[in-house]
PDB file with SEQRES, HELIX, SHEET and CRYST1 records, atoms N, CA, C and O in Angstrom:
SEQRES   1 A   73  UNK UNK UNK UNK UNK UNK UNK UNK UNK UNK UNK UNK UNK          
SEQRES   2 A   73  UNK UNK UNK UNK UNK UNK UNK UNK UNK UNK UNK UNK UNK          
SEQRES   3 A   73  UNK UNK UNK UNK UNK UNK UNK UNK UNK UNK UNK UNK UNK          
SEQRES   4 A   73  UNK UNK UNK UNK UNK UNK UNK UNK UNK UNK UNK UNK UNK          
SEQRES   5 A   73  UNK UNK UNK UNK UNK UNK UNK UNK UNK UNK UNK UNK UNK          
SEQRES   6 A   73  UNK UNK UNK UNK UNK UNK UNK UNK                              
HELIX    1 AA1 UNK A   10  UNK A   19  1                                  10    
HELIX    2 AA2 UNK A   35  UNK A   47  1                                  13    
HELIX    3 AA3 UNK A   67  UNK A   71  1                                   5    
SHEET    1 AA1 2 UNK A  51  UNK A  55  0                                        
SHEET    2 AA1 2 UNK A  62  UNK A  66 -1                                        
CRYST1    1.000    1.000    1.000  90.00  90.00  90.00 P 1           1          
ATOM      1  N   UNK A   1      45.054  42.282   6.926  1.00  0.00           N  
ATOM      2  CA  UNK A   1      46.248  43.061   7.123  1.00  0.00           C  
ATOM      3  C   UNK A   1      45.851  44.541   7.125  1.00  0.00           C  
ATOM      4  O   UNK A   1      45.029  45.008   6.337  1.00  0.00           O  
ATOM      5  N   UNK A   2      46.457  45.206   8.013  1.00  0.00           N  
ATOM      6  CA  UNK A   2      45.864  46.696   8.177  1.00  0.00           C  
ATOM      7  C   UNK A   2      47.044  47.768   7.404  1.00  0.00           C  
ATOM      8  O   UNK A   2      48.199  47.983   7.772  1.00  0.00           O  
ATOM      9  N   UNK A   3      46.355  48.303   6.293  1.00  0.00           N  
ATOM     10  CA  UNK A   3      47.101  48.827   5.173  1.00  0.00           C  
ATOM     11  C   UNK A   3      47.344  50.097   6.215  1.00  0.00           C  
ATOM     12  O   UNK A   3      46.602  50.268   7.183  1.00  0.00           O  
ATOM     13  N   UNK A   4      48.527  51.016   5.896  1.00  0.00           N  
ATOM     14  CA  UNK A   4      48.869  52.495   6.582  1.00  0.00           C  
ATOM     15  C   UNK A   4      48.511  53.439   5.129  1.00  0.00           C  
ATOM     16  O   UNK A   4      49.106  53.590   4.062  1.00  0.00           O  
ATOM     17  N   UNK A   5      47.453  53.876   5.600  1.00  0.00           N  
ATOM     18  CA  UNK A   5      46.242  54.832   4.478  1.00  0.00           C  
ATOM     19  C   UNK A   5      47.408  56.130   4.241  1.00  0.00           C  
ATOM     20  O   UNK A   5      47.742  56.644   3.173  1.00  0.00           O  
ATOM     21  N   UNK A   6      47.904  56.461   5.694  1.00  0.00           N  
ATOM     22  CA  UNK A   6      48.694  57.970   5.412  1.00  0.00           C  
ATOM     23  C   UNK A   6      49.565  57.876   4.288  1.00  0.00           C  
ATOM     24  O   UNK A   6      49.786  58.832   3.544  1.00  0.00           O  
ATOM     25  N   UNK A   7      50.298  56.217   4.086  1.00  0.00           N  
ATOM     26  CA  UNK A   7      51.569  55.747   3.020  1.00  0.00           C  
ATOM     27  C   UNK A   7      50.912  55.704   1.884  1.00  0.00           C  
ATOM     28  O   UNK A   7      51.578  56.105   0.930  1.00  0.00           O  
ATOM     29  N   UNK A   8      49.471  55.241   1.560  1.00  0.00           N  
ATOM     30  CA  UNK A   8      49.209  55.295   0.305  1.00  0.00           C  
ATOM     31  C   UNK A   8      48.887  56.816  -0.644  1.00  0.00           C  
ATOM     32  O   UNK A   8      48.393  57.779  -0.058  1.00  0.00           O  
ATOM     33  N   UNK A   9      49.279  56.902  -2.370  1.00  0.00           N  
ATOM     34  CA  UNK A   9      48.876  58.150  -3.014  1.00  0.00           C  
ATOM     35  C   UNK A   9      47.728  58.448  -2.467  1.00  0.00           C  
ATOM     36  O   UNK A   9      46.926  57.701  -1.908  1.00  0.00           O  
ATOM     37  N   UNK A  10      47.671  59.939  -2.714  1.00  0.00           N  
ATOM     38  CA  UNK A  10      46.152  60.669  -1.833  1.00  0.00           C  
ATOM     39  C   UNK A  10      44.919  59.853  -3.893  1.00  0.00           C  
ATOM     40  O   UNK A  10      43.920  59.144  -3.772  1.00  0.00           O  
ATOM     41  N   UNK A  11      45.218  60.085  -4.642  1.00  0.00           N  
ATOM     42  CA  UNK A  11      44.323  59.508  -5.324  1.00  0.00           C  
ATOM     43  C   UNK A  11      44.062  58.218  -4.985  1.00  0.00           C  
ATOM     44  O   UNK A  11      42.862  57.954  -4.903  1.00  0.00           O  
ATOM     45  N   UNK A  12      45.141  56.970  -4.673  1.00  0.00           N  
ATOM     46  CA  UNK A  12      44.625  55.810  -4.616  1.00  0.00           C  
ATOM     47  C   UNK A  12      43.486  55.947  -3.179  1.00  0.00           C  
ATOM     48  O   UNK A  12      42.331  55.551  -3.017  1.00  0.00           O  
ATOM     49  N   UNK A  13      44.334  56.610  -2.395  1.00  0.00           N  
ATOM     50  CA  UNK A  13      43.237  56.397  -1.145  1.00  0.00           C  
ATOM     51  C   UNK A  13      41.786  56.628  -1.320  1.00  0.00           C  
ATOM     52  O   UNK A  13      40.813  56.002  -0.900  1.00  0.00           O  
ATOM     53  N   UNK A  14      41.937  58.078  -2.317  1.00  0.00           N  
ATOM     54  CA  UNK A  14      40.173  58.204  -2.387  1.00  0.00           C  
ATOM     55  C   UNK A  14      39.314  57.569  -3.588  1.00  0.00           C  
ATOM     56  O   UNK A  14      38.091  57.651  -3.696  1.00  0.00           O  
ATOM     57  N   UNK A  15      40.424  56.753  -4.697  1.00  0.00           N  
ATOM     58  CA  UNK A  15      39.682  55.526  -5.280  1.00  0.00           C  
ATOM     59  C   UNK A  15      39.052  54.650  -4.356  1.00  0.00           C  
ATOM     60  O   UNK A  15      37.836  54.458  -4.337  1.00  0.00           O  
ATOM     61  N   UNK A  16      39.842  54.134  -3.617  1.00  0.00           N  
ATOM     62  CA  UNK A  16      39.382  53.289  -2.203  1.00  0.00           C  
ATOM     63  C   UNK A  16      38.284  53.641  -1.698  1.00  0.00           C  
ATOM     64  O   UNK A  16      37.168  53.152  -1.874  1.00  0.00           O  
ATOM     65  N   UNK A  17      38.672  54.688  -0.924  1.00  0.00           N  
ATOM     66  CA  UNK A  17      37.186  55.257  -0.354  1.00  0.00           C  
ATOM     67  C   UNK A  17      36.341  55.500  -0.713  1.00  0.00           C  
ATOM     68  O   UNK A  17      35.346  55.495   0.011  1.00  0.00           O  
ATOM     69  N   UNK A  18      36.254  55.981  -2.546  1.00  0.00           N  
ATOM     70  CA  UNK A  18      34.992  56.036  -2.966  1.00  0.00           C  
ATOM     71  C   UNK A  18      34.217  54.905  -3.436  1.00  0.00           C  
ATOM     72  O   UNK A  18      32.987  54.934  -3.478  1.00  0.00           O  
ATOM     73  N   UNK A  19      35.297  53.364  -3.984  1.00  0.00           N  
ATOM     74  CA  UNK A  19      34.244  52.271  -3.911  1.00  0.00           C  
ATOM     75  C   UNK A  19      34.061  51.578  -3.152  1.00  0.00           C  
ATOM     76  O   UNK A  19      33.364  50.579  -3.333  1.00  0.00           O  
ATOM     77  N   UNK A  20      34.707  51.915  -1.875  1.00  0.00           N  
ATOM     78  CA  UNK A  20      33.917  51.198  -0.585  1.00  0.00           C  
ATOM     79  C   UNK A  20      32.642  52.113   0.181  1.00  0.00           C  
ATOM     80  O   UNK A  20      32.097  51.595   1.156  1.00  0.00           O  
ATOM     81  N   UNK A  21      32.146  53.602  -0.329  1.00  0.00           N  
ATOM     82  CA  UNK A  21      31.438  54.138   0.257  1.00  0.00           C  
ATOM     83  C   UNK A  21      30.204  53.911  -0.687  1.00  0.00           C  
ATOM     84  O   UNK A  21      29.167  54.526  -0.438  1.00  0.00           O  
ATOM     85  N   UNK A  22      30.270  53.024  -1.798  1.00  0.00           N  
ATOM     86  CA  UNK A  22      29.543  52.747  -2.914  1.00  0.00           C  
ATOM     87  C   UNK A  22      29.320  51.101  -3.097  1.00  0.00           C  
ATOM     88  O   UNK A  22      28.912  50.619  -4.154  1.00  0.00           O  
ATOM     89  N   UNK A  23      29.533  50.585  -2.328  1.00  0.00           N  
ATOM     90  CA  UNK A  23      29.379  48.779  -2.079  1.00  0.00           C  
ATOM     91  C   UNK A  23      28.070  49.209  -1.210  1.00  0.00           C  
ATOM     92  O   UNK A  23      27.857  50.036  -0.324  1.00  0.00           O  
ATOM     93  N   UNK A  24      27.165  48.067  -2.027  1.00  0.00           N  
ATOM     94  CA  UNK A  24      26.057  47.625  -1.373  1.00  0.00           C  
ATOM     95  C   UNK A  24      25.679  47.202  -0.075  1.00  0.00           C  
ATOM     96  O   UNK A  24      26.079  46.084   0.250  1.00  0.00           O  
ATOM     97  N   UNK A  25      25.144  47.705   0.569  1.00  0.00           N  
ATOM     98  CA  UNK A  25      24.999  47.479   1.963  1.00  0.00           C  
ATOM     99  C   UNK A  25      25.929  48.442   2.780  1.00  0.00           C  
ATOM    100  O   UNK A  25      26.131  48.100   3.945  1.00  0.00           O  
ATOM    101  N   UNK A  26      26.667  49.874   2.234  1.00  0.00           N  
ATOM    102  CA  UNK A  26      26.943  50.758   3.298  1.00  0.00           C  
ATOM    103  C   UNK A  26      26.028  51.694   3.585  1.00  0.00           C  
ATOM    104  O   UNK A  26      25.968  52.712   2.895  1.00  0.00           O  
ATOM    105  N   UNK A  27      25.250  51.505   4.562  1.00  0.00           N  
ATOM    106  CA  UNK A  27      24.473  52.519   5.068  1.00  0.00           C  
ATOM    107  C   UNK A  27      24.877  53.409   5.807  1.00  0.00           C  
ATOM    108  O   UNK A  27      25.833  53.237   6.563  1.00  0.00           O  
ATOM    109  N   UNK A  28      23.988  54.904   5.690  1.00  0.00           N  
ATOM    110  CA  UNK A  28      24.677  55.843   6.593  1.00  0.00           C  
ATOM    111  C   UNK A  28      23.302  56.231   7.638  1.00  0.00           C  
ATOM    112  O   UNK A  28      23.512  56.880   8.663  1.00  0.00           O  
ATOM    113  N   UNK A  29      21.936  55.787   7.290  1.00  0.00           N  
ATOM    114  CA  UNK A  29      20.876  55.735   8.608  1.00  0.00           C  
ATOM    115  C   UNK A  29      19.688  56.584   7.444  1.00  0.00           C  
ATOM    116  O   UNK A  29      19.579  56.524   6.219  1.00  0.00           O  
ATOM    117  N   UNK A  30      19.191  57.086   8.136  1.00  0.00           N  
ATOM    118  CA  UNK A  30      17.681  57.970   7.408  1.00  0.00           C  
ATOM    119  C   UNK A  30      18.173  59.087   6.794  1.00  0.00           C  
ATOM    120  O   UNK A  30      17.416  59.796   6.131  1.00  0.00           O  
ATOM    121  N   UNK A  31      19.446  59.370   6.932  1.00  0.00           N  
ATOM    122  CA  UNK A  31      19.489  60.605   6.252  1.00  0.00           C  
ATOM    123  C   UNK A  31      20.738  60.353   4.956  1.00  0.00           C  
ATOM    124  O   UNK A  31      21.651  59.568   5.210  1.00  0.00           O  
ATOM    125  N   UNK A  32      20.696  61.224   3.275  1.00  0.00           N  
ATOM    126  CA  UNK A  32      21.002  60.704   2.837  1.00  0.00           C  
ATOM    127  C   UNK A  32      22.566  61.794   2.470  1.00  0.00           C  
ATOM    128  O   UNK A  32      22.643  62.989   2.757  1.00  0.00           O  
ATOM    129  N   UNK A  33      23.130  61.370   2.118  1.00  0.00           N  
ATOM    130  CA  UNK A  33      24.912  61.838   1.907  1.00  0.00           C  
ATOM    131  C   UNK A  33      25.205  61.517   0.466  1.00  0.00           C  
ATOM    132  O   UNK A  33      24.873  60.444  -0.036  1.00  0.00           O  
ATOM    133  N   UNK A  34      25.978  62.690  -0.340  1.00  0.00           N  
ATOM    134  CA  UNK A  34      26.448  62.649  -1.484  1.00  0.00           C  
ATOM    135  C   UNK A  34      27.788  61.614  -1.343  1.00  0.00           C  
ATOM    136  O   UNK A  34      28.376  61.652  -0.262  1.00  0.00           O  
ATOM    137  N   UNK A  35      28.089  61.064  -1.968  1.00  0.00           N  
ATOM    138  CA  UNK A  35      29.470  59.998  -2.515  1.00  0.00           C  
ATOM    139  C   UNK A  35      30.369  61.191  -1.674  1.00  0.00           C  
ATOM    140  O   UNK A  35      30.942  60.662  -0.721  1.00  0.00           O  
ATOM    141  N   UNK A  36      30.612  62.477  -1.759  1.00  0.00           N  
ATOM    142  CA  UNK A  36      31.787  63.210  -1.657  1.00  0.00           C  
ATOM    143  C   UNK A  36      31.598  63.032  -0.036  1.00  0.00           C  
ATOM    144  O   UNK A  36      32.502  62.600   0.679  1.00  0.00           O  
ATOM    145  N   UNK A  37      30.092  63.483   0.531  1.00  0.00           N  
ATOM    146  CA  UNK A  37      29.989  63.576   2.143  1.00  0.00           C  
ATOM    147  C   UNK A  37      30.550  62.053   2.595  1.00  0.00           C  
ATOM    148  O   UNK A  37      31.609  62.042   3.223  1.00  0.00           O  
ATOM    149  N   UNK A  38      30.094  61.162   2.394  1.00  0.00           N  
ATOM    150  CA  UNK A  38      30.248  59.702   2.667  1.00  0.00           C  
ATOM    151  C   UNK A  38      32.040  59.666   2.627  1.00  0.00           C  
ATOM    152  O   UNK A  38      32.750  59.446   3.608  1.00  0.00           O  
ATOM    153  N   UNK A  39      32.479  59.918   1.344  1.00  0.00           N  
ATOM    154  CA  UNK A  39      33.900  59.659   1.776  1.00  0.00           C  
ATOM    155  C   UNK A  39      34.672  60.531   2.652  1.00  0.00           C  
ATOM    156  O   UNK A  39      35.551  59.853   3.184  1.00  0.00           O  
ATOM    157  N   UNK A  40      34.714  61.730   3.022  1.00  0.00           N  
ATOM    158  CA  UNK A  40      34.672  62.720   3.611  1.00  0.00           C  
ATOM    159  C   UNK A  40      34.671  61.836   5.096  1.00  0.00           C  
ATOM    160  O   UNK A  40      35.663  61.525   5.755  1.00  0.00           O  
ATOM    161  N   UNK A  41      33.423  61.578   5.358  1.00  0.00           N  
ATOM    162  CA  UNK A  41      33.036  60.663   7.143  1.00  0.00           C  
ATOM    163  C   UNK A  41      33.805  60.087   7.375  1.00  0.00           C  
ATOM    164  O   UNK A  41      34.072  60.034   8.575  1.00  0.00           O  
ATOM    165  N   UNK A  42      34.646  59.302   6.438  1.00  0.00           N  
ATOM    166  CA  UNK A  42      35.509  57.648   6.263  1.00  0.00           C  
ATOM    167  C   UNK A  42      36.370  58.457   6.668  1.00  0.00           C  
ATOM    168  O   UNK A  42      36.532  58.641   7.874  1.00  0.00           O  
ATOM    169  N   UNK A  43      37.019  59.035   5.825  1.00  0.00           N  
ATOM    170  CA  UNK A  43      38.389  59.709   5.928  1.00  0.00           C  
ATOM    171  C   UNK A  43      38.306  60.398   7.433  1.00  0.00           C  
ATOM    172  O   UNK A  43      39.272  60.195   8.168  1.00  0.00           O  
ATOM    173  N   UNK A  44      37.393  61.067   7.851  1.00  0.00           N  
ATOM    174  CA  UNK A  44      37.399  61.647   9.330  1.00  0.00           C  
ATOM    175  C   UNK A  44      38.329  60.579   9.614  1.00  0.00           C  
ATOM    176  O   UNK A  44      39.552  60.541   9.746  1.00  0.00           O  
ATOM    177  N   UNK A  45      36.842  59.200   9.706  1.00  0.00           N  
ATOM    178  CA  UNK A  45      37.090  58.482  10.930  1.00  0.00           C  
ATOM    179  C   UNK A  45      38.491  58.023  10.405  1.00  0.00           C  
ATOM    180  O   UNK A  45      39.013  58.868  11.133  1.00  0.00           O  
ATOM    181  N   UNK A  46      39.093  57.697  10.063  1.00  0.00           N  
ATOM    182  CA  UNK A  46      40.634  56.961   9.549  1.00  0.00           C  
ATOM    183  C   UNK A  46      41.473  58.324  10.291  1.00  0.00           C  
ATOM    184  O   UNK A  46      42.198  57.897  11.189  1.00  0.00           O  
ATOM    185  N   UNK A  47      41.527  59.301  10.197  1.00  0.00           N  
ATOM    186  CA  UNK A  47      42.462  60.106  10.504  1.00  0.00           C  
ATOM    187  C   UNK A  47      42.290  60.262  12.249  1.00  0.00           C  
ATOM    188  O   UNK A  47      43.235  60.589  12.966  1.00  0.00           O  
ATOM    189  N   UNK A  48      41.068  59.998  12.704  1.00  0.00           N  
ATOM    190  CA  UNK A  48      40.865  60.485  14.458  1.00  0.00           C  
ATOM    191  C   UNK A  48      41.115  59.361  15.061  1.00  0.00           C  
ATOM    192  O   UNK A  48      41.047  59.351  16.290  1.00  0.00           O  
ATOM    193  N   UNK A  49      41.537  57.890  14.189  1.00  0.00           N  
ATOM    194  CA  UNK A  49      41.729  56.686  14.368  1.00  0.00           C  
ATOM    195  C   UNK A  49      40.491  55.730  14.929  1.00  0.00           C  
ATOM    196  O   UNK A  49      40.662  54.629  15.453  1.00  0.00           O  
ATOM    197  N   UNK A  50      39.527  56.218  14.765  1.00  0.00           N  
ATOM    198  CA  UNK A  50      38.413  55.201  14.989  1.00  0.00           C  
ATOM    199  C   UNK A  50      37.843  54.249  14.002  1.00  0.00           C  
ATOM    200  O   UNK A  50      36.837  53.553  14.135  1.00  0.00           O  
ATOM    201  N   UNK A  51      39.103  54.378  12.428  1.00  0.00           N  
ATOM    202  CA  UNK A  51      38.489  53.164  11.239  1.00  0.00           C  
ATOM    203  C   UNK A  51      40.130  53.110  11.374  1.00  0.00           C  
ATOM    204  O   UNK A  51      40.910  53.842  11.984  1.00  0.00           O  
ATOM    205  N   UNK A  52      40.339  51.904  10.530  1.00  0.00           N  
ATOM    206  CA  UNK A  52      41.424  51.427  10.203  1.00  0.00           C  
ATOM    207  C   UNK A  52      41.461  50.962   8.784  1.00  0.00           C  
ATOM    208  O   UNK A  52      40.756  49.954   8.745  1.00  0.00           O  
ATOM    209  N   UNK A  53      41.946  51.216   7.605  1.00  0.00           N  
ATOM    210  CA  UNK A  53      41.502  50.396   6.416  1.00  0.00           C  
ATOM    211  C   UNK A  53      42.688  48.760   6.480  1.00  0.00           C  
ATOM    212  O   UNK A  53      43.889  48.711   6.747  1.00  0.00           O  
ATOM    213  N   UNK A  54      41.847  47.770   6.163  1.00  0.00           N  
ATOM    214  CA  UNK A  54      41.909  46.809   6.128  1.00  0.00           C  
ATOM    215  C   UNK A  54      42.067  45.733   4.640  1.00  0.00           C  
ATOM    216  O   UNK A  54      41.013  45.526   4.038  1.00  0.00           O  
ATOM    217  N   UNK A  55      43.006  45.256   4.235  1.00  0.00           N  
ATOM    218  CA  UNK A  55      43.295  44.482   3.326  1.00  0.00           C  
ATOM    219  C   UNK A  55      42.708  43.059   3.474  1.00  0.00           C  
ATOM    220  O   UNK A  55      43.230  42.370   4.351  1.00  0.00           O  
ATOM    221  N   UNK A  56      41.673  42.492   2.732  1.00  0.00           N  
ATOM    222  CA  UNK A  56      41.758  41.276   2.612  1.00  0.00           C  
ATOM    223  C   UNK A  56      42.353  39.823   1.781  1.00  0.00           C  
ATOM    224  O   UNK A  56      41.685  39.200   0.956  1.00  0.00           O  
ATOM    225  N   UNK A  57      43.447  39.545   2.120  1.00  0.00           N  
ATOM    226  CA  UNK A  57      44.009  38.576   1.223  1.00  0.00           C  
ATOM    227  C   UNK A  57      43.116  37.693   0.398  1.00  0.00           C  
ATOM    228  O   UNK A  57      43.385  37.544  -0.794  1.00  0.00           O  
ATOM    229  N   UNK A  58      41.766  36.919   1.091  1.00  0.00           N  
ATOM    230  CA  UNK A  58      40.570  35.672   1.045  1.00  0.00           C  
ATOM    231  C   UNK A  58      39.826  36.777  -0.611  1.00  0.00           C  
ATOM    232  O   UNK A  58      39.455  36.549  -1.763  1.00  0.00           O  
ATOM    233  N   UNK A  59      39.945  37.687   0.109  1.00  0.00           N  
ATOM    234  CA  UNK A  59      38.546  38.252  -1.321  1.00  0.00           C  
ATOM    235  C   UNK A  59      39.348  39.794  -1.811  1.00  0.00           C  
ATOM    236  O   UNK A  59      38.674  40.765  -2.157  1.00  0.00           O  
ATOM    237  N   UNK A  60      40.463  39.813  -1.783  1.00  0.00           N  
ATOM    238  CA  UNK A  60      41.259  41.012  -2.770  1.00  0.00           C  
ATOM    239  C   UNK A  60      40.450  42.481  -2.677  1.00  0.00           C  
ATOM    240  O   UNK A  60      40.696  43.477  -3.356  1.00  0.00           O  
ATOM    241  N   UNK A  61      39.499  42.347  -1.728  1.00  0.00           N  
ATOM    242  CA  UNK A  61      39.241  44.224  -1.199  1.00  0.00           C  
ATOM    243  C   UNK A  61      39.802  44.491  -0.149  1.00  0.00           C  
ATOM    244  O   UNK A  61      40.326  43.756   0.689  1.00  0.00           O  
ATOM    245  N   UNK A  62      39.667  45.735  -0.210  1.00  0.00           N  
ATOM    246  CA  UNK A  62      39.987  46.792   1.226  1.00  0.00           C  
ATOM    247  C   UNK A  62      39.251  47.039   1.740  1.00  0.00           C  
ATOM    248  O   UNK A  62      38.428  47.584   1.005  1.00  0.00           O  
ATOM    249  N   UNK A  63      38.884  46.983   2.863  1.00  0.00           N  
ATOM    250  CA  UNK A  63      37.565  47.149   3.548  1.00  0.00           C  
ATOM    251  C   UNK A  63      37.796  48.595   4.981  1.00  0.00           C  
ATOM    252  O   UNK A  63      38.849  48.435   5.598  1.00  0.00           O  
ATOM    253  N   UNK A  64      37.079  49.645   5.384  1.00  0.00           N  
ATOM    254  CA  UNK A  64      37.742  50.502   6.455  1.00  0.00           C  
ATOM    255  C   UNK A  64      36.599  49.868   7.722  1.00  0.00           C  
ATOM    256  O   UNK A  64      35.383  50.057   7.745  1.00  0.00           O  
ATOM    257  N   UNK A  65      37.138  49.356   8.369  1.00  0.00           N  
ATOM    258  CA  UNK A  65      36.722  48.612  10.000  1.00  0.00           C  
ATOM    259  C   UNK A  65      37.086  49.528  10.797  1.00  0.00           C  
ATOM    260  O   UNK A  65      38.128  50.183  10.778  1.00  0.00           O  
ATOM    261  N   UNK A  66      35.566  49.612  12.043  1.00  0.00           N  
ATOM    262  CA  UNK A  66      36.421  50.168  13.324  1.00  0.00           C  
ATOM    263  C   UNK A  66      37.433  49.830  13.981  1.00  0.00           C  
ATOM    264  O   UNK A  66      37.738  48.640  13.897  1.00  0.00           O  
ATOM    265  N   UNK A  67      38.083  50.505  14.634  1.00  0.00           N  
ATOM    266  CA  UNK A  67      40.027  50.210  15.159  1.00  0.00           C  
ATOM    267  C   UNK A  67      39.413  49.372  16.332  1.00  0.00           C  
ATOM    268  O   UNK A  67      40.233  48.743  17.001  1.00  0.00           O  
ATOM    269  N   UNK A  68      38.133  49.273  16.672  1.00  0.00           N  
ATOM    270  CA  UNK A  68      38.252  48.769  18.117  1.00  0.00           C  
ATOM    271  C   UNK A  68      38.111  47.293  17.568  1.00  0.00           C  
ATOM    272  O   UNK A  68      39.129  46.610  17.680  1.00  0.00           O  
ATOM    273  N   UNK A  69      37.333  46.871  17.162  1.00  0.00           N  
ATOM    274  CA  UNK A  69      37.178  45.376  16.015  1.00  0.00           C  
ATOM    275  C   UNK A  69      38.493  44.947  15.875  1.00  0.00           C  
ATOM    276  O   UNK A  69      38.724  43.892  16.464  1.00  0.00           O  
ATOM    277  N   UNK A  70      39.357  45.410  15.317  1.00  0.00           N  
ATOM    278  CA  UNK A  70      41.010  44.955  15.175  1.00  0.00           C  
ATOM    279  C   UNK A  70      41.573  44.622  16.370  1.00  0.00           C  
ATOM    280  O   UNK A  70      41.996  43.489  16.595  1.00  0.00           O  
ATOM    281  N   UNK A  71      41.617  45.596  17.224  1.00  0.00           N  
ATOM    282  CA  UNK A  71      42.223  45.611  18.579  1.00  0.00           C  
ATOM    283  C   UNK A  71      41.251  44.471  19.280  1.00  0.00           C  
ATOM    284  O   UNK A  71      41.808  43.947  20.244  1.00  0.00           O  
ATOM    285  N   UNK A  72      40.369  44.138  19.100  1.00  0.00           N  
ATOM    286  CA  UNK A  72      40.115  42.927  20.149  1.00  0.00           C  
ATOM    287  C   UNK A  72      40.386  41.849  19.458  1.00  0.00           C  
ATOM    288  O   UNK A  72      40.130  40.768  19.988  1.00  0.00           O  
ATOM    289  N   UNK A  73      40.816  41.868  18.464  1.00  0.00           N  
ATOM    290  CA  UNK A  73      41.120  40.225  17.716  1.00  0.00           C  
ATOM    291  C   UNK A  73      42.754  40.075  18.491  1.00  0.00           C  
ATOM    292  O   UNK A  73      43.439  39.071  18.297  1.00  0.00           O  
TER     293      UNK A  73                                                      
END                                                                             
């Protein structure tokens, strides 16, 4: 289910964003980014609409997916 990030508190959102920019296996490539830069990127992409944050009912996280991934399901 695709949560509307703009509706949620600005703290819950960046609880969110900061432990999904802190789950194992988010890479950002060879170069390395503070927790603040990393959530910072997310939030770009969510606002220029190229992430979407995403609710999973199966495993109770939020996950932020590219919008194009959604749109082809």
């Amino acid at each position: 289910m695709i949560v509307p990030w703009q509706e949620l508190d600005p703290d819950t959102l960046d609880n969110l964003l900061a432990e999904f920019v802190s789950r194992d296996g988010t890479d950002y490539g060879e170069q390395e980014y503070s927790q603040a830069e990393k959530i910072a990127q997310v939030r770009s992409a969510l606002v220029r609409g190229e992430a979407v944050l995403m609710f999973s009912e199966l495993s109770g996280l939020c996950n932020v997916v590219p919008a194009d991934q959604v749109r082809d399901q």
